[in-house]
C-alpha positions as CSV (number, residue, x, y, z in Angstrom):
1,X,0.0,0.0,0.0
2,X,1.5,3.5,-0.9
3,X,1.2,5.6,2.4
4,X,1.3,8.7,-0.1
5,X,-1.5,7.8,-2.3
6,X,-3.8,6.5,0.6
7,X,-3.3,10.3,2.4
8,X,-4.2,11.4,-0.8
9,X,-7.2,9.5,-1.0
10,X,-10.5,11.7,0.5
11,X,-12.0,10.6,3.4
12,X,-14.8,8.3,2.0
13,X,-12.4,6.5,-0.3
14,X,-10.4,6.0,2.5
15,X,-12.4,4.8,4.5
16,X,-13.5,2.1,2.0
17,X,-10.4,0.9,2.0
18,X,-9.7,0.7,5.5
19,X,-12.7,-1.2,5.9
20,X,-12.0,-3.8,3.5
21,X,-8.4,-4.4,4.6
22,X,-10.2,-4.5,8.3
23,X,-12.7,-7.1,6.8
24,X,-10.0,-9.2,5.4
25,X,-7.4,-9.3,8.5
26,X,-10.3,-10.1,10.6
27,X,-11.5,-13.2,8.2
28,X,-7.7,-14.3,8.3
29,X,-7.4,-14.2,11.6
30,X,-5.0,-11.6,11.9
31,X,-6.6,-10.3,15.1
32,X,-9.4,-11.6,17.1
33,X,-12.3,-9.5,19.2
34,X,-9.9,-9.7,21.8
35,X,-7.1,-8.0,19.9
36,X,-6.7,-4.1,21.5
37,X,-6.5,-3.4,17.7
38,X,-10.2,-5.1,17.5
39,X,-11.4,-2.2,19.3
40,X,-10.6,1.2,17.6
41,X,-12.5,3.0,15.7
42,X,-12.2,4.0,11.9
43,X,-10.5,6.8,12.7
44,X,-7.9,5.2,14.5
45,X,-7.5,2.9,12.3
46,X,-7.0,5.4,9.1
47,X,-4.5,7.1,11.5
48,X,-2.4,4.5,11.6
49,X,-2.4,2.9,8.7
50,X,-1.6,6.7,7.4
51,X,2.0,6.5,9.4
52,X,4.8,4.9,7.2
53,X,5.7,1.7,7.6
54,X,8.5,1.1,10.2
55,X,12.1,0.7,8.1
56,X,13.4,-2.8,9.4
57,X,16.5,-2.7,8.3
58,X,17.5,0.3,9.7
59,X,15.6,-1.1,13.3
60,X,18.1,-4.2,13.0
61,X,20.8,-2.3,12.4
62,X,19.5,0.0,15.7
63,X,19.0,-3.4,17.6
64,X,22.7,-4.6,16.7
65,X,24.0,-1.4,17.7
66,X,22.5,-1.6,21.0
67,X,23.7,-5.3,21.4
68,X,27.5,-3.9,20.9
69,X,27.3,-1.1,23.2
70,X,25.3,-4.0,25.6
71,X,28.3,-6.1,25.2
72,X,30.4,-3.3,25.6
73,X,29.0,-2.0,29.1
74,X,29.2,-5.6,29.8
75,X,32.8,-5.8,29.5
76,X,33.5,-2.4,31.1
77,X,31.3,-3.3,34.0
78,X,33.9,-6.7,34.2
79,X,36.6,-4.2,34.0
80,X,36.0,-2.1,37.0
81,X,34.6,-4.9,38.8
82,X,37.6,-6.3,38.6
83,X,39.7,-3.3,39.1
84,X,37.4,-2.6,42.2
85,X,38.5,-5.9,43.7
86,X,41.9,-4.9,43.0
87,X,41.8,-1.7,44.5
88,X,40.5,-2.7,47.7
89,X,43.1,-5.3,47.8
90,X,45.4,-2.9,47.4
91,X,44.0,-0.7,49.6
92,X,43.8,-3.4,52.7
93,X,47.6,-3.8,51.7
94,X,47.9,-0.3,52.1
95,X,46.2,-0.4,55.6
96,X,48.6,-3.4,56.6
97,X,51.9,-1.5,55.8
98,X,50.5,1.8,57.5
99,X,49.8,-0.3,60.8
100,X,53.0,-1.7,60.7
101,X,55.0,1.6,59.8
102,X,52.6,3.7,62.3
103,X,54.3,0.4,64.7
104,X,57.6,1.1,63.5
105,X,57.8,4.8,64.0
106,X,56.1,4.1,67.8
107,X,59.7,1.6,67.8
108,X,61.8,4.4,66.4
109,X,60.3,7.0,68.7
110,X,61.0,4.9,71.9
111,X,64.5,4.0,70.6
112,X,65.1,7.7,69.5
113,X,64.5,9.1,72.9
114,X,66.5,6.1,75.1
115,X,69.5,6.9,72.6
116,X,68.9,10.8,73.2
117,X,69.2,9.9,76.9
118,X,72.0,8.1,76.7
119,X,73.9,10.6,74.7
120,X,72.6,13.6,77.0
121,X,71.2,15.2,73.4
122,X,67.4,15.1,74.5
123,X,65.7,18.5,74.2
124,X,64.7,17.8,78.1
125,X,68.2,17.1,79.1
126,X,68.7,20.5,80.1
127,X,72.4,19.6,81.5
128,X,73.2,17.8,78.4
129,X,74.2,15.1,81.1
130,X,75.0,11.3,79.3
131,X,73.6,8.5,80.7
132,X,76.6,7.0,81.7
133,X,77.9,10.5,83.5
134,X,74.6,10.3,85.7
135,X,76.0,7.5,87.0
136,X,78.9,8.6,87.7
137,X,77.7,12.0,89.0
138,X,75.8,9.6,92.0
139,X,79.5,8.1,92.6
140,X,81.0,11.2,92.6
141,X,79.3,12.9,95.3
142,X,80.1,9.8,97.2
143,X,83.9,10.5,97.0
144,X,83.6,13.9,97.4
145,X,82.1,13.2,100.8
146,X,84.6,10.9,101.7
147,X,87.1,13.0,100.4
148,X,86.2,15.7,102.5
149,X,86.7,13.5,105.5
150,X,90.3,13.0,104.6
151,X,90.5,16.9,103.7
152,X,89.0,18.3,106.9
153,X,92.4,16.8,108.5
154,X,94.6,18.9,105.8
155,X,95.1,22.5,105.6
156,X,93.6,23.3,109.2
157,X,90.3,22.5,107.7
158,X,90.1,25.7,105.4
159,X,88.5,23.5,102.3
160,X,85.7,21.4,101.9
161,X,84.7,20.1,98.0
162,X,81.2,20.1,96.8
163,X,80.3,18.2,93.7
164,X,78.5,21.2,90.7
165,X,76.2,19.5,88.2
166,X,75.3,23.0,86.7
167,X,75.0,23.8,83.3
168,X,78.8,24.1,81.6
169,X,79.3,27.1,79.5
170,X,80.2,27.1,75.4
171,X,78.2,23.1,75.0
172,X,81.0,21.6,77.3
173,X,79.2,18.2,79.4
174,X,78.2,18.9,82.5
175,X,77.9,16.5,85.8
176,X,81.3,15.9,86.7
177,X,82.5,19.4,88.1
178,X,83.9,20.4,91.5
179,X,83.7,23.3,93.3
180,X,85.8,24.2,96.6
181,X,84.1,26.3,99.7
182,X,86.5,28.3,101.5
183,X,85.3,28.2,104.9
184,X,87.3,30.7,106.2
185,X,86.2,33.2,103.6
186,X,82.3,31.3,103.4
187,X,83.2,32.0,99.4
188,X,83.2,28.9,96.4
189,X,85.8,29.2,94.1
190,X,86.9,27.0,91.4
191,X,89.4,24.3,92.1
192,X,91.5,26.3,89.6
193,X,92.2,28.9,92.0
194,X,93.7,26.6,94.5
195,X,97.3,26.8,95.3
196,X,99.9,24.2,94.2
197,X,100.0,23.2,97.8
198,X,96.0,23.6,98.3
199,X,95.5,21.5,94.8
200,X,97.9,18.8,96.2
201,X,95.9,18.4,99.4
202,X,92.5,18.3,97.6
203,X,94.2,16.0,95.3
204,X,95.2,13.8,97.4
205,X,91.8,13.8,99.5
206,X,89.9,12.9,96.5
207,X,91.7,10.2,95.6
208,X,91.9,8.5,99.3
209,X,88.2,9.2,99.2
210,X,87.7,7.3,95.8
211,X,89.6,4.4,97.4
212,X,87.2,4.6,100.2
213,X,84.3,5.0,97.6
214,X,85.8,1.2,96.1
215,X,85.6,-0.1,99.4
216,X,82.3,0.4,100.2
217,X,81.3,-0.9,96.9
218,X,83.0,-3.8,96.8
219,X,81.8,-5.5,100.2
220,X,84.7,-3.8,102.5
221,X,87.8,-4.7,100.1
222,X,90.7,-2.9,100.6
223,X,92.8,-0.8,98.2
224,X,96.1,-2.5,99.8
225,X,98.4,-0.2,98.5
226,X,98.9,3.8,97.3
227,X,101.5,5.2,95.5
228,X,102.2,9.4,95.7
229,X,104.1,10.9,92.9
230,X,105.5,14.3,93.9
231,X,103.7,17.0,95.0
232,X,105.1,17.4,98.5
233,X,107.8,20.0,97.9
234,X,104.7,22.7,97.2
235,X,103.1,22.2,100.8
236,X,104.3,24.1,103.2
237,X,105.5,22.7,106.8
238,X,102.3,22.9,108.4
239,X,100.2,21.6,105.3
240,X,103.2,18.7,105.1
241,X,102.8,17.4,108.5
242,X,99.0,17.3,107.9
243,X,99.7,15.1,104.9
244,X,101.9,12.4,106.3
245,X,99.6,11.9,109.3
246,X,97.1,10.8,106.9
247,X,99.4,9.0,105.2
248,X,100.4,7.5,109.0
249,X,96.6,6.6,109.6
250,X,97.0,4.6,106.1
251,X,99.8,3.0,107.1
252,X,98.6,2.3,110.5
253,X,95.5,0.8,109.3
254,X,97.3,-1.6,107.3
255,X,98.2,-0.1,103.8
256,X,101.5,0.3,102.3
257,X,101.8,3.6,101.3
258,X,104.7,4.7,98.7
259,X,105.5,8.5,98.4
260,X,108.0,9.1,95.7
261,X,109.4,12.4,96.5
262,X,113.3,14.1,97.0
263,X,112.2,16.4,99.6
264,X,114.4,16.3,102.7
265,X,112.1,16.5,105.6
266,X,110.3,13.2,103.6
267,X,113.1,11.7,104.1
268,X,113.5,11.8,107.7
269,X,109.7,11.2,108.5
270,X,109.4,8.1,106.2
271,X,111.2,5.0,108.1
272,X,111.6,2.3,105.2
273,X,112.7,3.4,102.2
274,X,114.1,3.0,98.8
275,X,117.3,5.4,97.4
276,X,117.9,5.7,94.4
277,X,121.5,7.4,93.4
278,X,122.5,8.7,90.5
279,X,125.9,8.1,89.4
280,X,128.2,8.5,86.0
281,X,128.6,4.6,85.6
282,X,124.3,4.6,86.2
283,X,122.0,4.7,88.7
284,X,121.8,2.5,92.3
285,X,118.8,1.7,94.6
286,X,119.1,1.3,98.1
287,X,117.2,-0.4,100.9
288,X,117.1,1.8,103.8
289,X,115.2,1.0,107.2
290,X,115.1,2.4,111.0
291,X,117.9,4.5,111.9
292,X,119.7,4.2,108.8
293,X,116.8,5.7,106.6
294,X,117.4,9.2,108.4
């Protein structure tokens, strides 16, 4: 049927021919009474028979361009799927290595801040005091009170030491410095401005006191023996015969005690002793004892 020529067609003629195609359908069996189509009227019929026929070709073509782009969004909805799964594997990966760095910095921290203590670098270090000079800070002031038990006999008294963990000046450490009251003057001054004689003493003190200090901390073991390099001829006579009756207590309580010195008046106070003479052919020792030492 040619749409154009039915349009055409006036209204009487084409309803005529609506009626007979209607007629004929209906006797093949096209469409039954029960057919929506088996209800509208002329008009609706001549309406739609006046609309072109539907291009099939072109629909098939339509309906296998849909079925590609169908397949397409199939395999593109594969795609992420799959790269969904991915991600969150990745992602709980990423969650696994953050616990475990987030554990490793907590490590680092900790071991950060016991190696900052330590080294005395920590910010709260305000000394800049090691580890290991803390300790030996707490030592310290133990000789230094034992020293000044030994000192106290020396020097009529004047000097007692007292252990300084202030802050050093210029970065130097601090924990390990010394200061000396005067307690004649009630001033401190700085072991530096002691005297060759006054140094000697203090000297002298602090290590008696740190042999004392090893005593104690060795369950009452005795340092047996002390040796005493110089240092005599800058005491005066006063300061000397406070020395040597320390040195005298020593040796009373059972330590030898060996002063290596040229002075004179050593000489005549010490009763056993060892010479030593120089000579051109080389040098002699000597054993002197009692009577014969003087």
């Amino acid at each position: 049927m040619n749409d154009r020529k039915f349009v055409d067609q006036p209204p009487q003629e084409q309803r005529r021919q609506v009626r007979e195609r209607f007629l004929f359908r209906q006797g093949t069996g096209w469409f039954t009474a029960e057919d929506e189509f088996a209800g509208a009227t002329e008009e609706d019929v001549i309406a739609a028979l006046a609309m072109p026929e539907p291009d099939v070709a072109e629909a098939a073509q339509q309906t296998e361009i849909a079925r590609l782009q169908e397949q397409r969004a199939a395999r593109a909805t594969t795609t992420l799927e799959r790269a969904g799964a991915n991600a969150g594997s990745t992602l709980d990966a990423i969650l696994r290595v953050g616990e475990q760095v987030a554990k490793h910095r907590s490590e680092h921290r900790r071991l950060s801040a016991l190696a900052d203590l330590v080294a005395g670098t920590s910010a709260e270090n305000t000394l800049r005091m090691r580890l290991s000079t803390f300790v030996l800070a707490a030592r310290l002031e133990r000789v230094v009170d034992l020293a000044n038990e030994r000192l106290a006999r020396m020097g009529d008294g004047r000097f007692q030491l007292a252990h300084d963990d202030s802050l050093a000046g210029r970065g130097a450490r601090s924990g390990l410095g010394l200061h000396v009251r005067d307690e004649w003057s009630g001033a401190t001054r700085s072991p530096a401005s002691l005297s060759g004689g006054e140094s000697f003493m203090a000297s002298l003190a602090l290590a008696l006191g740190l042999a004392d200090a090893l005593r104690e901390s060795v369950g009452g073991v005795e340092l047996q023996t002390l040796f005493i390099d110089e240092g005599f001829g800058s005491l005066d006579e006063i300061s000397l015969d406070d020395v040597l009756g320390v040195l005298d207590d020593l040796r009373d309580g059972g330590r030898a005690v060996g002063v290596v010195s040229h002075l004179r008046e050593l000489h005549d106070r010490i009763p056993s002793q060892l010479a030593v003479t120089k000579a051109n052919a080389g040098s002699s020792v000597q054993i002197r004892t009692g009577s014969s030492a003087a």
